[in-house]
Kinemage of the C-alpha trace (Angstrom):
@kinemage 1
@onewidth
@group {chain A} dominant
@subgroup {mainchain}
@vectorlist {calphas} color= white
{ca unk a 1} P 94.286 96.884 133.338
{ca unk a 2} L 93.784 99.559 130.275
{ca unk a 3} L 94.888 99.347 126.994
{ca unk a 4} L 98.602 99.888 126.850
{ca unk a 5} L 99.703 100.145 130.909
{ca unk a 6} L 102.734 99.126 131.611
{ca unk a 7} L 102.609 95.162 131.751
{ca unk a 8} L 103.165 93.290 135.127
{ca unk a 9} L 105.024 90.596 136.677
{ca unk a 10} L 103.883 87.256 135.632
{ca unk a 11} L 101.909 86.355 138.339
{ca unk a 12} L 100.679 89.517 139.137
{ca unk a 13} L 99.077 89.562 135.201
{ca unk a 14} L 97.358 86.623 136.254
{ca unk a 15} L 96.067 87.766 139.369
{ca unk a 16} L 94.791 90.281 137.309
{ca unk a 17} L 93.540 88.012 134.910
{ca unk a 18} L 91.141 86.276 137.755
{ca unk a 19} L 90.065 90.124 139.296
{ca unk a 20} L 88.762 91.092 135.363
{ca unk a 21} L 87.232 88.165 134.899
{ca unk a 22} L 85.013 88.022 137.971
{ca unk a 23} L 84.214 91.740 137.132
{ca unk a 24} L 83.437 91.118 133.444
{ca unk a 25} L 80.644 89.153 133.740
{ca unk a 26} L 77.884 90.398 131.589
{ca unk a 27} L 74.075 89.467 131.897
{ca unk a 28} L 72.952 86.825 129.034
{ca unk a 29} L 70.229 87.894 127.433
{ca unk a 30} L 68.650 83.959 126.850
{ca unk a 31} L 69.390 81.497 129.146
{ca unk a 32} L 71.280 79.102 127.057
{ca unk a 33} L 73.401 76.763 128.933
{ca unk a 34} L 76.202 76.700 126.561
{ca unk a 35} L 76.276 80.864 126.983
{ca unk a 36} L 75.448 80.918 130.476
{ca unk a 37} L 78.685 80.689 132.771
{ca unk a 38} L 77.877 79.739 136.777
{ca unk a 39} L 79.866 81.196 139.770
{ca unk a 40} L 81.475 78.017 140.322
{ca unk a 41} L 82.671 77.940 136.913
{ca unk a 42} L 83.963 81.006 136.726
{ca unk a 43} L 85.771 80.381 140.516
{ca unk a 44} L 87.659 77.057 138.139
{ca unk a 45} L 88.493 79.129 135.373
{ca unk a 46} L 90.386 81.536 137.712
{ca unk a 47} L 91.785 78.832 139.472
{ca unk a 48} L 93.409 77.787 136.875
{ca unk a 49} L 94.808 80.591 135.150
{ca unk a 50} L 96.851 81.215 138.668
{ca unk a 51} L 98.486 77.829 138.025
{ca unk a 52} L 101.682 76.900 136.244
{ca unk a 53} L 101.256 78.250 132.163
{ca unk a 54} L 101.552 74.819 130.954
{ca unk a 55} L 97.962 74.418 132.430
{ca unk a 56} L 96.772 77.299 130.662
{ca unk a 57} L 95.549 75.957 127.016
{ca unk a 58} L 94.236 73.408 129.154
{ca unk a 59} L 92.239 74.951 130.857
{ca unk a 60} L 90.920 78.208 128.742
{ca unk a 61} L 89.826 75.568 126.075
{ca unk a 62} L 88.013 73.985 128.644
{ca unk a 63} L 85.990 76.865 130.529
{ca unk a 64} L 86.180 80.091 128.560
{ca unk a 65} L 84.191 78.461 126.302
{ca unk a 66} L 81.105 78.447 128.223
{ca unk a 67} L 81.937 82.192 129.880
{ca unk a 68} L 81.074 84.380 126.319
{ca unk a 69} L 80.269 87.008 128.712
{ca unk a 70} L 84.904 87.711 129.456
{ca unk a 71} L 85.341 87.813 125.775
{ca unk a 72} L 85.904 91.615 126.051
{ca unk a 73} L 87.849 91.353 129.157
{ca unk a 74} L 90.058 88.414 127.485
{ca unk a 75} L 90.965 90.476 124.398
{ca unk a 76} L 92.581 93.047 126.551
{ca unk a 77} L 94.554 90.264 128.592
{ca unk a 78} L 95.637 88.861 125.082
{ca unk a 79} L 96.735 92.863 124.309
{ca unk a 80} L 98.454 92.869 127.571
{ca unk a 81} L 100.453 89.204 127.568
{ca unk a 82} L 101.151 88.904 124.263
{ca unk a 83} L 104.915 90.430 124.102
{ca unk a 84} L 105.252 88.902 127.831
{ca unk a 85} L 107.554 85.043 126.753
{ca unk a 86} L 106.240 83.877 129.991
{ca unk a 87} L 102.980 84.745 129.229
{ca unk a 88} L 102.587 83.608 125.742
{ca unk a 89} L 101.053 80.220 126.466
{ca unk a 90} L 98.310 82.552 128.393
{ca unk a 91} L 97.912 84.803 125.644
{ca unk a 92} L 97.257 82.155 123.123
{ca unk a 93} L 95.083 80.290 124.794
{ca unk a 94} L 93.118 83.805 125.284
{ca unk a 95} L 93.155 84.783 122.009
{ca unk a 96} L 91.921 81.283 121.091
{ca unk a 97} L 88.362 81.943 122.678
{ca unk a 98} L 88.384 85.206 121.779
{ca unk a 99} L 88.877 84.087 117.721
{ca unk a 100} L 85.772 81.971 118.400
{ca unk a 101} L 83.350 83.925 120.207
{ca unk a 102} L 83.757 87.574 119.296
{ca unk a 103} L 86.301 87.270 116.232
{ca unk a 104} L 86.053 90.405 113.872
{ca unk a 105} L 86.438 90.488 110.048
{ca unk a 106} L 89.647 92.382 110.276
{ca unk a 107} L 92.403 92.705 112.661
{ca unk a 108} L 94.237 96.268 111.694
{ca unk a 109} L 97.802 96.207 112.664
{ca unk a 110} L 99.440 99.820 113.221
{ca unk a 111} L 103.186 99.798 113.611
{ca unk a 112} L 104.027 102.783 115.220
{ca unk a 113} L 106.706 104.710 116.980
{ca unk a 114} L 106.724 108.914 118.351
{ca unk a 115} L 104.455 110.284 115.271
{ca unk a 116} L 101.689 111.075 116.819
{ca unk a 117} L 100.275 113.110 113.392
{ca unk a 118} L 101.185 110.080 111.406
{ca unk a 119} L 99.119 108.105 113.460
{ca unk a 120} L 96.139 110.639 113.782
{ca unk a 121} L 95.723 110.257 110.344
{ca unk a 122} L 95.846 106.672 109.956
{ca unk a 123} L 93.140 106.421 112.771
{ca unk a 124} L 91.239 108.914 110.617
{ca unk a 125} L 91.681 106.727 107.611
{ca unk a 126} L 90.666 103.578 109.010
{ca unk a 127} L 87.392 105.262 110.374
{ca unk a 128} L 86.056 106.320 107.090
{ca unk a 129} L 86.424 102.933 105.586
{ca unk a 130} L 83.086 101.938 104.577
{ca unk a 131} L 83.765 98.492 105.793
{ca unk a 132} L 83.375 98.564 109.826
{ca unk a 133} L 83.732 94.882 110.991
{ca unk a 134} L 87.410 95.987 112.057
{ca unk a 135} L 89.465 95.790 115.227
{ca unk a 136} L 92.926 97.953 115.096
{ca unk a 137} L 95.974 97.299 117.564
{ca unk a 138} L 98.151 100.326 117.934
{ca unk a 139} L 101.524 98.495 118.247
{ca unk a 140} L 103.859 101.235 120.114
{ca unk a 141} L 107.313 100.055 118.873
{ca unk a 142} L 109.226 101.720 122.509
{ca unk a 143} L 107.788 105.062 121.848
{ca unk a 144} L 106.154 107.367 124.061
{ca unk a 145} L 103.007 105.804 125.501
{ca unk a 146} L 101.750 108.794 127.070
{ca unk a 147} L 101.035 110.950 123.541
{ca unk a 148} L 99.507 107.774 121.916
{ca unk a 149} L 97.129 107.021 125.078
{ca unk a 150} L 96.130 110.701 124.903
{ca unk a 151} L 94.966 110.474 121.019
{ca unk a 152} L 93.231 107.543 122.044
{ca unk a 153} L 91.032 109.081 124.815
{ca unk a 154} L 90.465 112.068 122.270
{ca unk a 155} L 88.883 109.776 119.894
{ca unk a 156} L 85.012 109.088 119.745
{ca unk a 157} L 83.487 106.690 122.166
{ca unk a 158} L 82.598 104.304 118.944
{ca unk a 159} L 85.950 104.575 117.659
{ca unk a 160} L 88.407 103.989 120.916
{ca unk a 161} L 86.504 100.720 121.310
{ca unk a 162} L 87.610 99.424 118.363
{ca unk a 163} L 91.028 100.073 119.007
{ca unk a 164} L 93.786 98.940 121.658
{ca unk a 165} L 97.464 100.211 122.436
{ca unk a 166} L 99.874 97.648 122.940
{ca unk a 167} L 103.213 99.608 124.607
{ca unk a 168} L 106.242 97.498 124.403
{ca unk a 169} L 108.982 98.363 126.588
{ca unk a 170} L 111.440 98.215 124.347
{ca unk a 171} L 111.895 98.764 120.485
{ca unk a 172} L 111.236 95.241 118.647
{ca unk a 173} L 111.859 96.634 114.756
{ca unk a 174} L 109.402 96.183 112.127
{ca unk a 175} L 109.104 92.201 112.029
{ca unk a 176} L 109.716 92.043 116.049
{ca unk a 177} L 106.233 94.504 115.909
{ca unk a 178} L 104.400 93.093 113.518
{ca unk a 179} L 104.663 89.453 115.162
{ca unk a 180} L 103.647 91.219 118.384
{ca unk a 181} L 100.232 92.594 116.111
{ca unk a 182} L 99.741 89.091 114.547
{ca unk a 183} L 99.957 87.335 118.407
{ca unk a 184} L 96.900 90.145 119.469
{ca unk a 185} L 94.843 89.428 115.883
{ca unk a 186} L 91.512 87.866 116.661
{ca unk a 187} L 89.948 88.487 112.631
{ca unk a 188} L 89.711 86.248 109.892
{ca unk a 189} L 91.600 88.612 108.243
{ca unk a 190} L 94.696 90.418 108.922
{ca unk a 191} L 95.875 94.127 107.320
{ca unk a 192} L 98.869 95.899 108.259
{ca unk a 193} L 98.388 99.221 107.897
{ca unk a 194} L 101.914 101.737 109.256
{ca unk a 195} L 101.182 104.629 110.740
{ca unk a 196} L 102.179 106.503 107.714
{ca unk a 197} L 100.173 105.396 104.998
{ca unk a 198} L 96.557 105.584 103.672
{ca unk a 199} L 93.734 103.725 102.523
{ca unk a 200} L 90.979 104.346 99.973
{ca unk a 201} L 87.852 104.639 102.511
{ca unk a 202} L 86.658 100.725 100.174
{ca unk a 203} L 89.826 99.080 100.563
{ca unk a 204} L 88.657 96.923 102.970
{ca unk a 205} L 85.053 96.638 101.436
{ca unk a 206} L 86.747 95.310 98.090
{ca unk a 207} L 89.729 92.834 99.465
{ca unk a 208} L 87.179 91.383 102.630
{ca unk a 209} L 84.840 90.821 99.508
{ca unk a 210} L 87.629 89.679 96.938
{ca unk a 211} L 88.797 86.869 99.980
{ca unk a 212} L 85.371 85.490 100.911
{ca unk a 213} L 84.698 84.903 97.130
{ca unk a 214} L 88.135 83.395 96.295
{ca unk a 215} L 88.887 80.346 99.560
{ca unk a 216} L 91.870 78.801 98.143
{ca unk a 217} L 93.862 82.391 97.992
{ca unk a 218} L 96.149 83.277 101.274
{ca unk a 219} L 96.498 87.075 100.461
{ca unk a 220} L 95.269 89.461 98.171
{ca unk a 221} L 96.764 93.046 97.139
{ca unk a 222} L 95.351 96.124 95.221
{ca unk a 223} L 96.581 98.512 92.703
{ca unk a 224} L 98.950 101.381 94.417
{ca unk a 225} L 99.976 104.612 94.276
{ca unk a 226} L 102.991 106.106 95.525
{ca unk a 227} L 102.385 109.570 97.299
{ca unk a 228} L 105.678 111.532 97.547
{ca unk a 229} L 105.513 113.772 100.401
{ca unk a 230} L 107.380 116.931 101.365
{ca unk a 231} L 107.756 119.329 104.525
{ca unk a 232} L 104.629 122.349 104.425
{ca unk a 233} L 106.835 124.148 106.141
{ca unk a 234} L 104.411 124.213 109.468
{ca unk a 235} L 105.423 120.969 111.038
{ca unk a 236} L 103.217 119.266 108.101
{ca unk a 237} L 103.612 117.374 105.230
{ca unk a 238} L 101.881 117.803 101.797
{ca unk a 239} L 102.092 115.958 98.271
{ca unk a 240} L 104.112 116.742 95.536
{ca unk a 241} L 103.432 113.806 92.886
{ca unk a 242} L 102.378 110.541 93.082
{ca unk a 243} L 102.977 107.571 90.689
{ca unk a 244} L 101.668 104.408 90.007
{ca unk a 245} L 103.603 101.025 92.065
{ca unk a 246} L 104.345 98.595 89.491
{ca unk a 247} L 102.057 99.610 86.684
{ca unk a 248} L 103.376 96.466 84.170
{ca unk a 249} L 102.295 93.721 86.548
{ca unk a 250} L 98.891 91.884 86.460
{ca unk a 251} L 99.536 88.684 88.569
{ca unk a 252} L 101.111 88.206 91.704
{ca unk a 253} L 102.984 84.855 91.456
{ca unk a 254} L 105.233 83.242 93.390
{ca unk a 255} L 107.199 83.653 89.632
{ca unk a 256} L 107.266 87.399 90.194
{ca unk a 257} L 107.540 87.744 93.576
{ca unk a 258} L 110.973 85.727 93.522
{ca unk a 259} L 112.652 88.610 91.594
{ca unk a 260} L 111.615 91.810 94.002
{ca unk a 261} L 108.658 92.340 96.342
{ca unk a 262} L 105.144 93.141 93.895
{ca unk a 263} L 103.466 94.193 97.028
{ca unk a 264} L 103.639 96.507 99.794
{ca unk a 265} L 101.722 95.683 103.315
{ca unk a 266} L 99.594 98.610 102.890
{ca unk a 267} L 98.072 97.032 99.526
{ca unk a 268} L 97.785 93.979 101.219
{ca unk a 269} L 94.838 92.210 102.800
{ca unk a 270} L 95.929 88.566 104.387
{ca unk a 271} L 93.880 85.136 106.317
{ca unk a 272} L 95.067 85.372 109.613
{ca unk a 273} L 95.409 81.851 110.065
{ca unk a 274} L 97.606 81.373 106.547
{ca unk a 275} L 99.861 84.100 107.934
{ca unk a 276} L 100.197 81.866 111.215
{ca unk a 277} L 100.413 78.848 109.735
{ca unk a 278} L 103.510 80.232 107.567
{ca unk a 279} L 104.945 80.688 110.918
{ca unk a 280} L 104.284 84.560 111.183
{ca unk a 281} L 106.965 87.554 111.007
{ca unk a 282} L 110.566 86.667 110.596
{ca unk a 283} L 112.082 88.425 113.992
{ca unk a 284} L 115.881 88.013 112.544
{ca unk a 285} L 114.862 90.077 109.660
{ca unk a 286} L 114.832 94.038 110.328
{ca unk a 287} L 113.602 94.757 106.221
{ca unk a 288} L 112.378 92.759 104.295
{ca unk a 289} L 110.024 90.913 106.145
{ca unk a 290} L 106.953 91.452 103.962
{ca unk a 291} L 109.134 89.809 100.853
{ca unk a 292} L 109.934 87.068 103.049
{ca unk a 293} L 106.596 86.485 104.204
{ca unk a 294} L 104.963 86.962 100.714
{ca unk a 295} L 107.392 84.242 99.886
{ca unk a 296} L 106.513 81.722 102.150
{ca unk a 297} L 102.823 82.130 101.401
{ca unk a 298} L 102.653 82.017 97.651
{ca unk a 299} L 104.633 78.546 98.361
{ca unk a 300} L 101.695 77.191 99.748
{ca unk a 301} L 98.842 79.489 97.840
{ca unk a 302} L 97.938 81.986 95.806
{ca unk a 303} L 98.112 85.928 96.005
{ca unk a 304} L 95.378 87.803 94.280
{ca unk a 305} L 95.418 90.990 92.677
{ca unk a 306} L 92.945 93.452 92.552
{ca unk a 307} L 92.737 95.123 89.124
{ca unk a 308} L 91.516 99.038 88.520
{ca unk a 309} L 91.083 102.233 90.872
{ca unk a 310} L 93.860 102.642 93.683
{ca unk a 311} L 92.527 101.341 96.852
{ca unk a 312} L 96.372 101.984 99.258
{ca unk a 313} L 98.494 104.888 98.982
{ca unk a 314} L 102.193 104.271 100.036
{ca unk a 315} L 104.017 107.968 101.253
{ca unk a 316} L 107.425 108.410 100.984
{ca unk a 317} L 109.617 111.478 101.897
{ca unk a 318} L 112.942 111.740 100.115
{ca unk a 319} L 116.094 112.554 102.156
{ca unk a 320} L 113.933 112.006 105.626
{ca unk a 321} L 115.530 109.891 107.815
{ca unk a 322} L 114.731 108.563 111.192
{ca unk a 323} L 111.512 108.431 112.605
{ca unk a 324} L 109.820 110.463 110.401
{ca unk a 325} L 111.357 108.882 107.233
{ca unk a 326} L 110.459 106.062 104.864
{ca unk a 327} L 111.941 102.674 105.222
{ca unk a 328} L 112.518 101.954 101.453
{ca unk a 329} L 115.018 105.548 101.862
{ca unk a 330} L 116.015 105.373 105.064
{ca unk a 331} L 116.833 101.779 105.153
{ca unk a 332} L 117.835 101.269 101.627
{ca unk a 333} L 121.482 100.263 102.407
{ca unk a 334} L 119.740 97.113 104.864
{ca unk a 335} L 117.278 95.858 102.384
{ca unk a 336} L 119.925 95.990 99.666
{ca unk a 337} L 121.952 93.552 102.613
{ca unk a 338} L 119.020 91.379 103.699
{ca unk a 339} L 117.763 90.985 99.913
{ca unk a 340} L 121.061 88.849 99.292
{ca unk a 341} L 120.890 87.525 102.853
{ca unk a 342} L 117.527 86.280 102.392
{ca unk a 343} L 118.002 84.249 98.934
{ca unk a 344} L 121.337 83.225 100.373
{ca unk a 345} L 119.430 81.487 103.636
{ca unk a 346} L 117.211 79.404 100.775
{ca unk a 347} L 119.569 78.469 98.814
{ca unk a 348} L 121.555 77.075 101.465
{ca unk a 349} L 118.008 75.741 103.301
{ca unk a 350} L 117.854 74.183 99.492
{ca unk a 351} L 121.403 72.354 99.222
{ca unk a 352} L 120.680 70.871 102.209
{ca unk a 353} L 117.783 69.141 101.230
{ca unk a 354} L 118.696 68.602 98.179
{ca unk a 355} L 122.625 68.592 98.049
{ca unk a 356} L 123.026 66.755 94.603
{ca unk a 357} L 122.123 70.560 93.561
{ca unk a 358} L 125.164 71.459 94.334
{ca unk a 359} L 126.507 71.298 91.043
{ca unk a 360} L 123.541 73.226 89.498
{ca unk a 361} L 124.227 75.987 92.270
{ca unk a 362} L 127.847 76.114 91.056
{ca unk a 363} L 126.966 76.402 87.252
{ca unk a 364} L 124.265 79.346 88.158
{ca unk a 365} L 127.647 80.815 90.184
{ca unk a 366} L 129.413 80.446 86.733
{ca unk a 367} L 126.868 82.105 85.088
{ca unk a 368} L 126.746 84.676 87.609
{ca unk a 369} L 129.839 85.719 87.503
{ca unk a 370} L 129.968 85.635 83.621
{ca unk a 371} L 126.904 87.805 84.198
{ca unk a 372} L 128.715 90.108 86.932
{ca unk a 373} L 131.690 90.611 84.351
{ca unk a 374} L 129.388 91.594 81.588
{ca unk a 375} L 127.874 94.112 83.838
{ca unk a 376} L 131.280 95.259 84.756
{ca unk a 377} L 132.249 95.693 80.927
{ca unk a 378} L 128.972 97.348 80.501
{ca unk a 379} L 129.707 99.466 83.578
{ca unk a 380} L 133.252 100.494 82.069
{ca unk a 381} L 131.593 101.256 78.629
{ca unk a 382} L 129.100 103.118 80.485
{ca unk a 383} L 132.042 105.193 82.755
{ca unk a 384} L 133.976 105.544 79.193
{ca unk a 385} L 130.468 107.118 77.603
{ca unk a 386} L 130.385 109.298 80.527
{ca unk a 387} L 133.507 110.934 80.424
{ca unk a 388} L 133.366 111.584 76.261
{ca unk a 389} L 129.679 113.120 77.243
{ca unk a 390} L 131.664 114.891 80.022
{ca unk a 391} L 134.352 115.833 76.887
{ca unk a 392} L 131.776 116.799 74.867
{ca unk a 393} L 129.802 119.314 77.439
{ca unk a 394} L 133.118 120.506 78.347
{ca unk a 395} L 133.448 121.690 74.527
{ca unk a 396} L 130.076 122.566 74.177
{ca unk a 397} L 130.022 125.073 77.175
{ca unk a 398} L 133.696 126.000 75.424
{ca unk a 399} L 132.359 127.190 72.724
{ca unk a 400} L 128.823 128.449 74.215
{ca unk a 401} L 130.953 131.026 76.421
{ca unk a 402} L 133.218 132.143 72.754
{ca unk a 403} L 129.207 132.312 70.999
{ca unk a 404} L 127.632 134.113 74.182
{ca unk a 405} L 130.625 136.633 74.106
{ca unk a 406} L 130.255 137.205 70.227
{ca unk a 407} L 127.140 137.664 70.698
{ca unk a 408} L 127.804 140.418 73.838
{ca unk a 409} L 130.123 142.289 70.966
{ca unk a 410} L 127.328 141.937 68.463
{ca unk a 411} L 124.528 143.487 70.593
{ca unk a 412} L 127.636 146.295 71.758
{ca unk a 413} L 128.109 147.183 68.278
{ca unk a 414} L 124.463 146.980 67.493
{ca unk a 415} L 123.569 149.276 70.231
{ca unk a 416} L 126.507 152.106 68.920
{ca unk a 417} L 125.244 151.574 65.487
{ca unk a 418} L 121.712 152.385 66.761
{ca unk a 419} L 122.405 155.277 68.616
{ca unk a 420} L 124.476 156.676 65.577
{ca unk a 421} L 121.476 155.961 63.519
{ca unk a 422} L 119.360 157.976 66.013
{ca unk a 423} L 121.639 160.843 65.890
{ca unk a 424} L 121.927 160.875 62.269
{ca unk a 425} L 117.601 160.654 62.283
{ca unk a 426} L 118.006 163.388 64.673
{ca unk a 427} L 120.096 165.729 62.703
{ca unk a 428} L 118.390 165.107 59.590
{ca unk a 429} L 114.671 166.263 61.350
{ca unk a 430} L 116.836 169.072 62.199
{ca unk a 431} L 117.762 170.371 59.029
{ca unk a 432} L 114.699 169.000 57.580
{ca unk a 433} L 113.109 171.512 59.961
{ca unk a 434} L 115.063 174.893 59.558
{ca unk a 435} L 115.224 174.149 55.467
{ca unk a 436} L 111.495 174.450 56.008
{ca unk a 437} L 111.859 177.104 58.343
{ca unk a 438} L 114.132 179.166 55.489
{ca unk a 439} L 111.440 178.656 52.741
{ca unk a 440} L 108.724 179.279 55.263
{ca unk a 441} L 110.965 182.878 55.800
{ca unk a 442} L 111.768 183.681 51.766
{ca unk a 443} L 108.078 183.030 51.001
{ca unk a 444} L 106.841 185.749 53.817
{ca unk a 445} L 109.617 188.268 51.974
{ca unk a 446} L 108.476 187.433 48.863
{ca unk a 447} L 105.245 188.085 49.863
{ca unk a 448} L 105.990 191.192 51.578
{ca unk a 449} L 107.727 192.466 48.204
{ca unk a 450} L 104.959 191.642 45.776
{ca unk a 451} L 102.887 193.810 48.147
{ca unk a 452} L 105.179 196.534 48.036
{ca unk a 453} L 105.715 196.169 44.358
{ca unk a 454} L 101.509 196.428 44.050
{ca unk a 455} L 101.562 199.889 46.712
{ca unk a 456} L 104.496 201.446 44.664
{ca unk a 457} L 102.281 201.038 41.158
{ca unk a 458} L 98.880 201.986 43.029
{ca unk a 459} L 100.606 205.510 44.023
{ca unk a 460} L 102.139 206.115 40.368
{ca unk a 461} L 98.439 205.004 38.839
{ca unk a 462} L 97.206 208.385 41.062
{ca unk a 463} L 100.297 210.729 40.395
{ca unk a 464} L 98.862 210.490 36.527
């Protein structure tokens, strides 16, 4: 079966499941009994993955473990069964060996759904990371199979190994996905990376490092930036600006994380088996989920924080919506809903455990609603600022139009005034000029006469 074929009937997938197996066999390269699997063994193990699924953890646990050679061939059975309910019991028991025999660092989970250049460059991303102990699972949320499977096969040989295409048949949302990445997960760690987002290429270098040296943490995020995004005008998208995500907070605790969400999954790095032992992705959830599983794991440990350079850029596109938009925009109405929904469910989960709290939970009502009726006065304050402002600009652009059309008369006078001035300059030169031209005219008569005066006295001087 390839990655990401449509999935069959139940017992077809595990007639399947006995054909790859018997063809998956690898040559050991040491003969080392608890490596080596015999033909009879194998003939049991296949045996008994055509039986009823309650036999299944049964029987994986007892002989997969000695066939290492159909780890390859069971991590595509655990791609292909893992959204299958009547397959479940097979995929876990699967995905059991697998996490014990070939288990990567990280398990890369890529919610994704009909953008294909989204997810071109989030394969691109992950490939540069300078940490490459990494498996990726393409989760196709009920998008088009066809355009994902041909990326894949126009990826490198070295990459499209390291990656597999889970198709589901019908669209699960972002928690009903995510669980579906977290059932394929085989690493120790687990990083959910959307199709939409990036990485810097030592994000995984850094957290992988950060959770190895610090055991008793469950999670751990980094410092992010927030790439705005907007239309190239070629079917792209380039930045705009970017900002930092919560620049004022150093600590991730369970403290902080009660008032709003500190983290985003794409600055988040998280132990597999913490996630799964929190009890995974909240399906009933459709936002939100990453606050409510953030929650339930800072209840049992800590969340580190990775201090300094940006390691996870988080893109958003204003006034996008649908499948190329941003949840945090698109959705913003339904996390608004499920925020309230969400600390309703545990407070309730709380009074029922504890119902002598019931009469705290009233008295934090009281001071709610004292709280909600300040905010109301502050709100009509606020609305009674606004409309003297709005007064105010009225006035202001009032009198700006009387000042602008003052000032129109002004430069209308100025400009006669000028051109009066010019014509007065202009007749002045004039008469300036034929003044000089007269004296320029009696001085050539006079001159003429004195010469006349000098021939008249040179002709009596000979007369004599």
């Amino acid at each position: 079966m390839a990655d990401g074929a449509t999935l069959p009937a139940p017992f077809a997938l595990r007639r399947r499941a006995k054909n790859l197996l018997l063809a998956g066999r690898r040559r050991p390269q040491r003969a080392d009994s608890a490596a080596v699997a015999t033909a009879p063994a194998r003939h049991r193990l296949c045996h008994r993955l055509l039986g009823t699924p309650d036999r299944h953890q049964r029987a994986v646990d007892h002989s997969l473990h000695r066939c290492r050679a159909a780890a390859p061939v069971c991590q595509r059975l655990v791609a292909a069964a893992a959204h299958d309910t009547k397959n479940r019991k097979l995929a876990f028991a699967i995905g059991h060996h697998t996490r014990t025999t070939t288990m990567p660092k990280v398990s890369i989970i890529i919610r994704s759904k009909d953008r294909l250049p989204f997810l071109a460059r989030a394969l691109a991303d992950i490939a540069a990371q300078t940490c490459t102990d990494w498996q990726a699972h393409i989760i196709n949320d009920g998008g088009d199979a066809a355009g994902i499977d041909a990326l894949l096969a126009a990826q490198p040989a070295a990459l499209r190994d390291k990656i597999s295409a889970i198709h589901l048949p019908q669209n699960l949302g972002r928690s009903g996905s995510a669980q579906q990445g977290l059932d394929a997960a085989t690493g120790e760690y687990l990083a959910l990376h959307d199709d939409d987002d990036t990485w810097h290429p030592d994000f995984l270098a850094r957290t992988t490092a950060w959770l190895d040296a610090h055991p008793q943490a469950a999670a751990v995020a980094v410092r992010t930036e927030v790439i705005h995004e907007e239309a190239d005008g070629n079917g792209g998208w380039r930045e705009c600006r970017r900002e930092p995500l919560q620049p004022g907070i150093h600590d991730l605790s369970l403290l902080e994380l009660l008032v709003i969400n500190r983290a985003v999954p794409i600055g988040c790095l998280y132990r597999t088996a913490d996630i799964r032992a929190a009890g995974g992705y909240n399906a009933a959830l459709p936002v939100v989920e990453d606050w409510d599983l953030h929650l339930r794991l800072t209840r049992q440990k800590t969340f580190g924080l990775i201090e300094g350079t940006p390691l996870a850029y988080w893109h958003h596109r204003h006034g996008v919506a649908g499948d190329w938009g941003n949840s945090m925009h698109d959705l913003a109405h339904a996390h608004w809903i499920y925020d309230r929904r969400l600390r309703d469910e545990a407070m309730r989960d709380t009074l029922r455990t504890a119902p002598h709290l019931f009469g705290l939970a009233l008295q934090n009502g009281l001071h709610m609603r004292h709280t909600d009726d300040h905010v109301a006065g502050l709100h009509g304050h606020l609305e009674d600022t606004r409309g003297e402002l709005r007064q105010l600009l009225h006035e202001c652009l009032h009198k700006q139009d009387a000042l602008q059309e003052q000032l129109h008369q002004l430069t209308r006078e100025l400009a006669l005034e000028r051109e009066a001035a010019a014509a007065a300059r202009a007749a002045a030169e004039q008469a300036q000029q034929q003044a000089q031209a007269r004296a320029e005219q009696a001085q050539h008569e006079r001159a003429e006469l004195l010469s006349f005066i000098r021939r008249i006295k040179r002709l009596r001087f000979w007369k004599r």
